[in-house]
N, C-alpha and C positions, 0 to 999 in steps of 0.2 A: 484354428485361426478364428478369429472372431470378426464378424462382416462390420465394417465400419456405418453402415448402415442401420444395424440393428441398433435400439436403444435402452434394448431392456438388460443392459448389462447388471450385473448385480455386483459388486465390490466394495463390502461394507470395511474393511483397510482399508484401501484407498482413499475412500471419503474419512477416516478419522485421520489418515494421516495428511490432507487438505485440508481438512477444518483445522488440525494442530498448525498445519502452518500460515493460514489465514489470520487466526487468533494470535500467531505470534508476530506477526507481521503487524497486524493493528496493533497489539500491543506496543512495538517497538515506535512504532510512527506515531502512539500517544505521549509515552516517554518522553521521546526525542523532542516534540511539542512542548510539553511542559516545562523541558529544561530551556530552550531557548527561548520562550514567552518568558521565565523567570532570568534568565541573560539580558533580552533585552528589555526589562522594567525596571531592571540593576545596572543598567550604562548610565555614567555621572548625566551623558547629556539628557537622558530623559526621567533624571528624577523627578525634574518640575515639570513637566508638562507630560505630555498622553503618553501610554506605556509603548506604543510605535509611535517611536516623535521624529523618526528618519528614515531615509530610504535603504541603509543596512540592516535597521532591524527590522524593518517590514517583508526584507530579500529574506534574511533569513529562517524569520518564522513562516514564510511559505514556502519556501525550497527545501528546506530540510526533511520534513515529514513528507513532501510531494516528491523528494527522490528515491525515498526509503518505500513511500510506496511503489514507486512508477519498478524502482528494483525488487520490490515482492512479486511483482506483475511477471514481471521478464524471468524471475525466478520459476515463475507456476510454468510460464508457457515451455519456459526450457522443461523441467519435470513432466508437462503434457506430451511432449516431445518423446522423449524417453521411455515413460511409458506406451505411446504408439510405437516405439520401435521393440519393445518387449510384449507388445502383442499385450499388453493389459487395457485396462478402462480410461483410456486419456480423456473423454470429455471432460474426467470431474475436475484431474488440471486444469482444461482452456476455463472450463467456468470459473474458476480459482483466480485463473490469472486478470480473466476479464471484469470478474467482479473489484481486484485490486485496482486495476485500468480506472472502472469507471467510479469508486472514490478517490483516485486521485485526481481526477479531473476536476470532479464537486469541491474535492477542498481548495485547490487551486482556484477553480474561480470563485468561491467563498471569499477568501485571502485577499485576493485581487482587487472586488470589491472595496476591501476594508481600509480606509485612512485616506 
């Protein structure tokens, strides 16, 4: 069993398969960005004026990639979860999860800022 204490766990899986899903997760949540930054530049109403010229598409270009992360997050801590109960390296999940936590936050209030 492994002392939840110790921190010299060594589990070089675990960590690529956290970084793979970290990477996909930004991945997805840039995606997802793109396409709705180019959704709302293309609503008739904001051809003339700013490419967030309303309160829909300023919702949506912040909530969409800020759910997709906030659910990469919830995703890792379940998997940290899981791996504490199989007795493997769970920190690298909570780091995972927390690391997804705290860029969603930045973009959100980035976002919020803006318009």
């Amino acid at each position: 069993m492994v002392n939840d204490v110790e921190k010299r766990w060594n589990d070089p899986s675990m960590l690529r398969q956290a970084t793979r899903y970290v990477l996909s997760v930004l991945g997805l949540a840039v995606v997802s960005g793109v396409v709705v930054v180019v959704w709302a530049s293309a609503r008739q109403r904001c051809l003339d004026g700013p490419m967030l010229c309303d309160g829909i598409s300023r919702a949506v270009v912040g909530l969409v990639p800020g759910l997709i992360l906030l659910a990469g997050g919830i995703g890792a801590l379940v998997l940290a979860y899981l791996a504490w109960r199989h007795e493997r390296a769970w920190p690298i999940w909570q780091g995972a999860g927390w690391f997804l936590f705290t860029l969603m936050v930045m973009y959100l209030g980035i976002v919020s800022t803006q318009g």
